[in-house]
NULUM-377044 format. One record per residue (C-alpha): residue number from 1; residue in one letter; x, y, z. Coordinates in steps of 0.2 Angstrom, whole numbers, always signed. Each point is the difference from the previous one (the first is absolute). Example, Ala and Ser with C-alpha at 12.3 -4.5 7.8 and 13.67 -1.06 7.14 Angstrom:
BEGIN
<kegu resi="1" resn="a" X="+62" Y="-22" Z="+39"/>
<kegu resi="2" resn="s" X="+6" Y="+17" Z="-3"/>
This chain:
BEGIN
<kegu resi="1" resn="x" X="+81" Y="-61" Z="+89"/>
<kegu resi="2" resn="x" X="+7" Y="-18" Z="+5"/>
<kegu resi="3" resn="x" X="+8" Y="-12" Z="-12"/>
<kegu resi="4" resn="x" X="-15" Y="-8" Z="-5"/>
<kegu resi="5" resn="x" X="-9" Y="+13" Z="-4"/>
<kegu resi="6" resn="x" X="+14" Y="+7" Z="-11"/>
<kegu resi="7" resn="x" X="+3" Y="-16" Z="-9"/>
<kegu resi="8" resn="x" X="-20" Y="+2" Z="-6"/>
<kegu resi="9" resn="x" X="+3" Y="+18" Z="-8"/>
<kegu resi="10" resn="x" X="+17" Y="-7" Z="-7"/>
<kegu resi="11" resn="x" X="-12" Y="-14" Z="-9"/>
<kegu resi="12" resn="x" X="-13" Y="+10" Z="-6"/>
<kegu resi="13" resn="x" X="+12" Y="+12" Z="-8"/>
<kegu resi="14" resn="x" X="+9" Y="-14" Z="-7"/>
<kegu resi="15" resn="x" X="-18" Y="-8" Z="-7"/>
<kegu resi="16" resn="x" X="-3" Y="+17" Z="-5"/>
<kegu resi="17" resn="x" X="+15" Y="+3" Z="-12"/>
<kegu resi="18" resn="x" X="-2" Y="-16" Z="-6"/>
<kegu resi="19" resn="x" X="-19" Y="+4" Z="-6"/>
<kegu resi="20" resn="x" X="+6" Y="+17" Z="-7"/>
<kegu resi="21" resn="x" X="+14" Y="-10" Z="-11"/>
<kegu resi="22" resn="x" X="-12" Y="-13" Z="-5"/>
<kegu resi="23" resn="x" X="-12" Y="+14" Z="-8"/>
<kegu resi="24" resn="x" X="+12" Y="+10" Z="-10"/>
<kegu resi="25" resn="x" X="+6" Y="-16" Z="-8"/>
<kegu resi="26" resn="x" X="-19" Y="-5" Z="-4"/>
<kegu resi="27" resn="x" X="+1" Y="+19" Z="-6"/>
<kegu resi="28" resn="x" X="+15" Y="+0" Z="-11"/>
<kegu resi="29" resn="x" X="-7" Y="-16" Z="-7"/>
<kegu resi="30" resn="x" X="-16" Y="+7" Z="-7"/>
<kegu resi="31" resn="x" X="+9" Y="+15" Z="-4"/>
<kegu resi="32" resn="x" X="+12" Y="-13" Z="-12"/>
<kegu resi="33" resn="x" X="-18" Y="-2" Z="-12"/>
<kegu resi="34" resn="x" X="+3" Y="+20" Z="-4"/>
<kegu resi="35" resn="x" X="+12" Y="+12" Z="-6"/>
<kegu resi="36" resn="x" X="+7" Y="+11" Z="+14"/>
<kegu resi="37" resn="x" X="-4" Y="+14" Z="-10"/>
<kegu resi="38" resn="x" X="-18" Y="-3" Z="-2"/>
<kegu resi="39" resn="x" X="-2" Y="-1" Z="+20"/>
<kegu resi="40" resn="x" X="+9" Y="+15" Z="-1"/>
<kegu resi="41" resn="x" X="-12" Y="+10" Z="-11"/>
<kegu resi="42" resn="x" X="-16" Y="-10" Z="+9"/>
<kegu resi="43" resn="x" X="+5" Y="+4" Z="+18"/>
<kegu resi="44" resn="x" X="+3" Y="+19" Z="-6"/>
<kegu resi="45" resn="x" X="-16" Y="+0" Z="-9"/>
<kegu resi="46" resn="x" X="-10" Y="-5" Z="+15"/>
<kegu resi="47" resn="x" X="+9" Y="+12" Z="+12"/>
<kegu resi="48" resn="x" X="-5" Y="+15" Z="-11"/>
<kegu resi="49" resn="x" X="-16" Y="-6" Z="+0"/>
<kegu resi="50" resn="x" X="-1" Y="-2" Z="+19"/>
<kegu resi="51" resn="x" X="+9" Y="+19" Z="+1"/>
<kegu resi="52" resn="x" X="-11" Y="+8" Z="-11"/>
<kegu resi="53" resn="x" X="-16" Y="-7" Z="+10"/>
<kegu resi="54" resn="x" X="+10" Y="+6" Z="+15"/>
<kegu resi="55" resn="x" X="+3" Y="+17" Z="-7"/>
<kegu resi="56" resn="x" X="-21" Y="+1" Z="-5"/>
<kegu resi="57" resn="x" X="-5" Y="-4" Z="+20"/>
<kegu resi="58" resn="x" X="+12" Y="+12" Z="+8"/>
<kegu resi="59" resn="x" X="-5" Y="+13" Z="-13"/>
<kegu resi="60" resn="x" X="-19" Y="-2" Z="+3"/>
<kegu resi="61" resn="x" X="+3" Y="-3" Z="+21"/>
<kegu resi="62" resn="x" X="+10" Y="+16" Z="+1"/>
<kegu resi="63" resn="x" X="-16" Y="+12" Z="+3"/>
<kegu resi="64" resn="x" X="-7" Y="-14" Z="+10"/>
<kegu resi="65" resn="x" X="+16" Y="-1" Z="+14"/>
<kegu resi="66" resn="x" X="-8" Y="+15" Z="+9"/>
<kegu resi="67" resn="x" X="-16" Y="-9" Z="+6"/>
<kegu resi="68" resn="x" X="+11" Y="-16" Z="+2"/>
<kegu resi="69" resn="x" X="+10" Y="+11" Z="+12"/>
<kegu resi="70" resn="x" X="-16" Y="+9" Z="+9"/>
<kegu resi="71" resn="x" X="-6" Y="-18" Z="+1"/>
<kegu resi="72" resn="x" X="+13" Y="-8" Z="+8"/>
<kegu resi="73" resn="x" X="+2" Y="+16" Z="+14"/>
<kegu resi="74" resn="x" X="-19" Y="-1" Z="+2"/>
<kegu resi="75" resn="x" X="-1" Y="-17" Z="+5"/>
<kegu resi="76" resn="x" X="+16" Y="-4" Z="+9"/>
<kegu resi="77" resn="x" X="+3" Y="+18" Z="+7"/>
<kegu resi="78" resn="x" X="-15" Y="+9" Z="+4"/>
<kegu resi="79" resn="x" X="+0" Y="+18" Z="+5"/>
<kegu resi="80" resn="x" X="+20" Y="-2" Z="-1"/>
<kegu resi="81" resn="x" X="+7" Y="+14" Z="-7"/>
<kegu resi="82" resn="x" X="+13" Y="-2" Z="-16"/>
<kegu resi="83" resn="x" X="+12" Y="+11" Z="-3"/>
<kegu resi="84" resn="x" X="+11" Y="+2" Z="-17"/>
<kegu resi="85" resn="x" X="+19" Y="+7" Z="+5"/>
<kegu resi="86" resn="x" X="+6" Y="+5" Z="-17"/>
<kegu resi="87" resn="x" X="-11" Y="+5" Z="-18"/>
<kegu resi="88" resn="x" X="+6" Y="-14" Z="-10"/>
<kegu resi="89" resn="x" X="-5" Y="-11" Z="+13"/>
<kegu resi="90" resn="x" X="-20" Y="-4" Z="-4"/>
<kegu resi="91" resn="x" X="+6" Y="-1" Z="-18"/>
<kegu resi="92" resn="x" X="+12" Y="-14" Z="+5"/>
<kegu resi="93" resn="x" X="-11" Y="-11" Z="+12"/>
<kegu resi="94" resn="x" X="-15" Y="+2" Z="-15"/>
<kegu resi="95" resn="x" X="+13" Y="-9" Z="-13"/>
<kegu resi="96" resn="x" X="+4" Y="-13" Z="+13"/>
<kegu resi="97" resn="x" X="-19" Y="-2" Z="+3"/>
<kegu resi="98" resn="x" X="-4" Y="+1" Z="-18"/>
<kegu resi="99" resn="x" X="+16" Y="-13" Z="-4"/>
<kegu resi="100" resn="x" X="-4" Y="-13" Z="+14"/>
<kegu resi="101" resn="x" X="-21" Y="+1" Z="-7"/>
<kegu resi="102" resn="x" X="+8" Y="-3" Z="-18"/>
<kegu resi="103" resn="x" X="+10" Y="-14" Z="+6"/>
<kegu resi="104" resn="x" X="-15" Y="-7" Z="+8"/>
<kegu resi="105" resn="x" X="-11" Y="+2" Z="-15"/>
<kegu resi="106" resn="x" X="+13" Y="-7" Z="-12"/>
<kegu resi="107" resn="x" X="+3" Y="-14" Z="+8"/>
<kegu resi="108" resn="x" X="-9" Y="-13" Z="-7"/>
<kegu resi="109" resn="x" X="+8" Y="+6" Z="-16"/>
<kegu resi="110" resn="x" X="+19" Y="-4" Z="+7"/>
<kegu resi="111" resn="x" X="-4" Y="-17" Z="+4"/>
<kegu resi="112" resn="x" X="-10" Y="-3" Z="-16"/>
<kegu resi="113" resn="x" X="+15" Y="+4" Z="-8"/>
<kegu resi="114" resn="x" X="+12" Y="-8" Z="+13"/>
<kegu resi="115" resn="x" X="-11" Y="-17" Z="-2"/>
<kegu resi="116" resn="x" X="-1" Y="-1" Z="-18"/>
<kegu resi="117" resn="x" X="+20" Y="+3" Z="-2"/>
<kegu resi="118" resn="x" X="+3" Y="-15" Z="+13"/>
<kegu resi="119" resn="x" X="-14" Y="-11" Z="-7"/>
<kegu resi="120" resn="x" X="+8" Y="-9" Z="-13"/>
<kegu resi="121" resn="x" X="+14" Y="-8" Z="+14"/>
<kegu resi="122" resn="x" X="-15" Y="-3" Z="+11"/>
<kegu resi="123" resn="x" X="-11" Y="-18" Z="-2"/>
<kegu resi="124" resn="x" X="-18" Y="-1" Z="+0"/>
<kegu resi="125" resn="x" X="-1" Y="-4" Z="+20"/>
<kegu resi="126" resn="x" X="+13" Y="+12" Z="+1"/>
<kegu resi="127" resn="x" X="-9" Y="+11" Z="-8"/>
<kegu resi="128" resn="x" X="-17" Y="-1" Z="+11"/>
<kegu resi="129" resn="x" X="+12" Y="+1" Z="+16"/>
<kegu resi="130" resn="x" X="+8" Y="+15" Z="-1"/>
<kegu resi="131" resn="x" X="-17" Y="+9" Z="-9"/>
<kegu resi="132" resn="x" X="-7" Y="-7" Z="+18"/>
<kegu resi="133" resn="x" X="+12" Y="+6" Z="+12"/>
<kegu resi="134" resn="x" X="-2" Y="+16" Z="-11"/>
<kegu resi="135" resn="x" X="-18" Y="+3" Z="+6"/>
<kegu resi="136" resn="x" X="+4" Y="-7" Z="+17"/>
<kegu resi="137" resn="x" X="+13" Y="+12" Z="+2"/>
<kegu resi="138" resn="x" X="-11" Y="+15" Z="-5"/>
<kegu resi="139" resn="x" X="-14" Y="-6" Z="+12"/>
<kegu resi="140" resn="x" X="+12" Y="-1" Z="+15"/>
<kegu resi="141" resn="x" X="+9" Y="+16" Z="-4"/>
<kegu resi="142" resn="x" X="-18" Y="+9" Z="-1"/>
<kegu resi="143" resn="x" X="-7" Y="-9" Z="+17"/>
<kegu resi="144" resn="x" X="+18" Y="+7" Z="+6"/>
<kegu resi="145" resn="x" X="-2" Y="+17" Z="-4"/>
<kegu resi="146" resn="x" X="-18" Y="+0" Z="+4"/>
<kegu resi="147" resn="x" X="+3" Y="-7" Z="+19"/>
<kegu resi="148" resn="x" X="+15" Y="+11" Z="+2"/>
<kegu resi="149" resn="x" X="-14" Y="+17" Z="-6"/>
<kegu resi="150" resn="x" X="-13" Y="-4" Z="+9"/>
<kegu resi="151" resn="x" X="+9" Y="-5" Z="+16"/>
<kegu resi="152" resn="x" X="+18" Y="-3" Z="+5"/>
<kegu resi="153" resn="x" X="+5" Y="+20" Z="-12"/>
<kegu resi="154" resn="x" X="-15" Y="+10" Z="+11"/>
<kegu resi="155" resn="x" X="+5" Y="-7" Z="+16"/>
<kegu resi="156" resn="x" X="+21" Y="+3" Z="+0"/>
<kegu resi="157" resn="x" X="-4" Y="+19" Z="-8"/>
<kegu resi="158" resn="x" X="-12" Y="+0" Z="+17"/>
<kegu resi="159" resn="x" X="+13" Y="-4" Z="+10"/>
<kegu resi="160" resn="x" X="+13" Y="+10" Z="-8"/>
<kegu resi="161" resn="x" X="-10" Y="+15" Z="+2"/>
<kegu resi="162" resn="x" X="-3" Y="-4" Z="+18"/>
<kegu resi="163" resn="x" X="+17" Y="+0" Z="+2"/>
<kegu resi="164" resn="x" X="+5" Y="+14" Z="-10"/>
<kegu resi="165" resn="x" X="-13" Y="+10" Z="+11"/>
<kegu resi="166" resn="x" X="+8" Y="-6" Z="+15"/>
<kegu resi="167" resn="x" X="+15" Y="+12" Z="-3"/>
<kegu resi="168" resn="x" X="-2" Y="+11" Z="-12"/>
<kegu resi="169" resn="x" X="-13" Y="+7" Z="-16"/>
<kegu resi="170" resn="x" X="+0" Y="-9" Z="-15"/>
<kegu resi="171" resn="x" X="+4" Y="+9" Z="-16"/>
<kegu resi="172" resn="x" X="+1" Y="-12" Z="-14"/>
<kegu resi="173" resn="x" X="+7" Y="+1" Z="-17"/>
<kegu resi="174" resn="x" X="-15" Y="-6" Z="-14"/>
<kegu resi="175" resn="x" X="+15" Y="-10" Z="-10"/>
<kegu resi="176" resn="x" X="+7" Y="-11" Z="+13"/>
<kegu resi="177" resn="x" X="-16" Y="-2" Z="+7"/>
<kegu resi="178" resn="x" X="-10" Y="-5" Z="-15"/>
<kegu resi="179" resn="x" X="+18" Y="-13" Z="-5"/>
<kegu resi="180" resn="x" X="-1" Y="-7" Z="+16"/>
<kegu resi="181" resn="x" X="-18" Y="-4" Z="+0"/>
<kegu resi="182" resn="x" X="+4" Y="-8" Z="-20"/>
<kegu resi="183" resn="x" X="+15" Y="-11" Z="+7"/>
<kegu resi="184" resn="x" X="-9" Y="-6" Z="+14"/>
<kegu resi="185" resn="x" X="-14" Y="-6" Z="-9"/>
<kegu resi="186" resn="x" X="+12" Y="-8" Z="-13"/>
<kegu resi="187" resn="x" X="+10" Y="-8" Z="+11"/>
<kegu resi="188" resn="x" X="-14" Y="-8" Z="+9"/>
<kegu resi="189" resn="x" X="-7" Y="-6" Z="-16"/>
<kegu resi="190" resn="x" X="+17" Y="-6" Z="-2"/>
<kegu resi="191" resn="x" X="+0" Y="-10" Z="+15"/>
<kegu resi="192" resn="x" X="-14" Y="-10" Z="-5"/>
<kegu resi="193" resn="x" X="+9" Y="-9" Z="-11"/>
<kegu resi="194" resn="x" X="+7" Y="-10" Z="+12"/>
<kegu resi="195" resn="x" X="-12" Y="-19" Z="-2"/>
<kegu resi="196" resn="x" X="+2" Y="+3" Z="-19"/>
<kegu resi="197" resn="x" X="+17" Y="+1" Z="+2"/>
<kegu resi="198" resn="x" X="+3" Y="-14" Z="+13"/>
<kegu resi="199" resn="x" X="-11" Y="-12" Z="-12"/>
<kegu resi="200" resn="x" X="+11" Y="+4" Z="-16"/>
<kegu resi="201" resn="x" X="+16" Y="-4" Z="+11"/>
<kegu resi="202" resn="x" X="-11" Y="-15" Z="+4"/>
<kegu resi="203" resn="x" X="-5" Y="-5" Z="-18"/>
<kegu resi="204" resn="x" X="+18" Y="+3" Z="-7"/>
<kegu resi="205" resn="x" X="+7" Y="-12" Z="+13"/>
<kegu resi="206" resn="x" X="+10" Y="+15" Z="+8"/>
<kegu resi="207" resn="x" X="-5" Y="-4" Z="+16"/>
<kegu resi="208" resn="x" X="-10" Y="-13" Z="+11"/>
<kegu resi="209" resn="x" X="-14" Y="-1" Z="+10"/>
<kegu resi="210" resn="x" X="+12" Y="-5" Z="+14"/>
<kegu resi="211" resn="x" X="+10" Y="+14" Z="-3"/>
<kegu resi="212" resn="x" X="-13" Y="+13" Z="+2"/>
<kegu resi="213" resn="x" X="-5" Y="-8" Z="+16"/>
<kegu resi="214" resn="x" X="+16" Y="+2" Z="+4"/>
<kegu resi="215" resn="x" X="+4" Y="+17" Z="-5"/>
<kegu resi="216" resn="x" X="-17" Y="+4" Z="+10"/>
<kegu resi="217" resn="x" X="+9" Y="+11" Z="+15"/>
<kegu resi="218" resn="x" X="+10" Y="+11" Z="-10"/>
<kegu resi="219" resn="x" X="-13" Y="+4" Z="-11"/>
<kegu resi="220" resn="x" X="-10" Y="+5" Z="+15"/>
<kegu resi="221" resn="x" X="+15" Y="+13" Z="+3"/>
<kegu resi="222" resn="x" X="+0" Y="+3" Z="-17"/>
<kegu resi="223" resn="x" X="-19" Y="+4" Z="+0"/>
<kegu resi="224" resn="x" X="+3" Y="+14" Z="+15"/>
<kegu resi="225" resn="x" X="+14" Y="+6" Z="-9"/>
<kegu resi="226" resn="x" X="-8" Y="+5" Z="-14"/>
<kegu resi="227" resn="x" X="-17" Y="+8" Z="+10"/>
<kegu resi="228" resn="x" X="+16" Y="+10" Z="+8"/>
<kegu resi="229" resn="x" X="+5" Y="+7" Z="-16"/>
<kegu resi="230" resn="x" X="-17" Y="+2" Z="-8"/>
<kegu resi="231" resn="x" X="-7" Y="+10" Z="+15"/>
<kegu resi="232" resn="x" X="+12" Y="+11" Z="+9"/>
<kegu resi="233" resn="x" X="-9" Y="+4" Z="+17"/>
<kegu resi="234" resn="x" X="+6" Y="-6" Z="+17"/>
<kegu resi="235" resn="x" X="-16" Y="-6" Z="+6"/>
<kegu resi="236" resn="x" X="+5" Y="-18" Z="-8"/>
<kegu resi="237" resn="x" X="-20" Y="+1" Z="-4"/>
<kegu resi="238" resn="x" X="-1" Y="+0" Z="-18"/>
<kegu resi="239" resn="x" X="+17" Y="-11" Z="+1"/>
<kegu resi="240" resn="x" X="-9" Y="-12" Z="+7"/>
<kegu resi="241" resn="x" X="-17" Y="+2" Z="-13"/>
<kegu resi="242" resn="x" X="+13" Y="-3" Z="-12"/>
<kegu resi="243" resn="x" X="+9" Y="-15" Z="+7"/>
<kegu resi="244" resn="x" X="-16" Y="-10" Z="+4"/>
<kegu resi="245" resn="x" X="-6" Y="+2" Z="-19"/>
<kegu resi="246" resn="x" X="+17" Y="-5" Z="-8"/>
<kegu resi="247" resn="x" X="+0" Y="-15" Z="+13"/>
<kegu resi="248" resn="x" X="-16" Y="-7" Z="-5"/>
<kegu resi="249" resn="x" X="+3" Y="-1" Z="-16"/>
<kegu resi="250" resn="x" X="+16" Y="-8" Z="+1"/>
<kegu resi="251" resn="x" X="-11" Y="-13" Z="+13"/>
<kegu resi="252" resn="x" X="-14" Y="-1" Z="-14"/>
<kegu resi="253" resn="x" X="+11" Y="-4" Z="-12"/>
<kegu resi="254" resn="x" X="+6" Y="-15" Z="+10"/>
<kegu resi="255" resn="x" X="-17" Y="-5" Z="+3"/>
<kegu resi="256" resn="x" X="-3" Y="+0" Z="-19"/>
<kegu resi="257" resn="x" X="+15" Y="-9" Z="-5"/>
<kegu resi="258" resn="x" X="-3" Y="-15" Z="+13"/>
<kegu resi="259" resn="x" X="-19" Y="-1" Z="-4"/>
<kegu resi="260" resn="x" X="+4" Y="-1" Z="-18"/>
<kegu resi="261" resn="x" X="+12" Y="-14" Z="+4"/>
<kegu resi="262" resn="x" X="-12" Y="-12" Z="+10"/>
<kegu resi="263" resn="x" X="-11" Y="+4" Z="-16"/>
């Protein structure tokens, strides 16, 4: 990384720092208008709430994990054989199954609860942003996970059975197999979140326009580097599948920001 290049990361984490100290004191300020100990007993309050709806989900997605796991072998491992190496073991991956589903289930009651703790520091446009970058963020994490299901996940578990055939017989274990499959669909939907993200460092004044533009190369490296570690084949195939992706929406959220502007 030249000097240039280093001086605009140096600046957005200083921009950054400052944003973060700039919220807690707005924060603590509203925080002045009630007793500690009331926020105290309210933030406890909702995160019972939120645990005891968390508890109901895994409870009532525990006997479903079973054709949530047949599922997910069906359709992204056909006619693969799975094999459990230990007794416990399918009893582990269905309370992970069943966990991950009651996470999924529940959320909407975390940030319910989350939203309503914070709302009182927050102003009415405040308000209405982060309740939009909320259903942004959803919609880009689905579209994430979705793109990665239908397309880039089938093909690296092609390839990586191609070349598992190449040199020996796969035998592979139901547990890793099924987390595997869970993390790579999480961290693609992660990854998604890249143009929301870009456009709250934007909107917080963290960064510039001119900086992103700027920062445009290593982010292309970036972008490879992260389809290196979400698909671990040597092809470079589904590297590149997930490089192109990441790199258009950092381009599309350029686009946005200029068009916005000349608006």
């Amino acid at each position: 990384m030249d000097i240039k290049g280093f001086q605009n990361w140096q600046g957005l984490l200083e921009k950054l720092s400052e944003s973060l100290e700039n919220l807690r004191r707005k924060v603590n300020k509203a925080n002045e208008k009630k007793p500690v100990i009331d926020h105290i007993r309210e933030l406890r309050s909702r995160i019972l709430i939120s645990i005891f709806i968390f508890l109901i989900c895994f409870i009532v997605t525990f006997p479903l994990a079973p054709f949530i796991i047949n599922f997910l072998r069906e359709s992204c491992l056909s006619g693969i054989p799975l094999y459990s190496f230990s007794p416990h073991e399918s009893l582990f991956l269905y309370l992970e199954v069943s966990m991950i589903t009651a996470l999924i289930l529940s959320f909407p009651i975390w940030f319910y609860h989350f939203f309503s703790f914070i709302r009182p520091a927050l102003t009415p446009k405040e308000t209405r942003y982060v309740l939009g970058l909320a259903f942004i963020s959803l919609l880009l994490f689905i579209l994430g996970v979705a793109f990665s299901y239908f397309i880039i996940l089938r093909v690296t578990l092609s390839i990586l059975l191609q070349l598992t055939y190449l040199s020996s017989t796969p035998l592979f274990n139901l547990q890793k197999t099924i987390e595997f499959i869970l993390l790579f669909l999480f961290f693609s939907g992660l990854s998604f979140q890249l143009p929301l993200v870009l456009y709250a460092l934007l909107k917080l004044g963290i960064i510039s326009k001119e900086k992103l533009i700027g920062l445009r190369k290593y982010f292309w490296v970036l972008a490879f580097f992260i389809g290196a570690i979400i698909t671990p084949d040597a092809s470079g195939i589904t590297q590149i599948m997930v490089a192109i992706p990441l790199i258009s929406l950092y381009e599309i959220t350029l686009l946005i920001i200029r068009l916005k502007r000349e608006n």
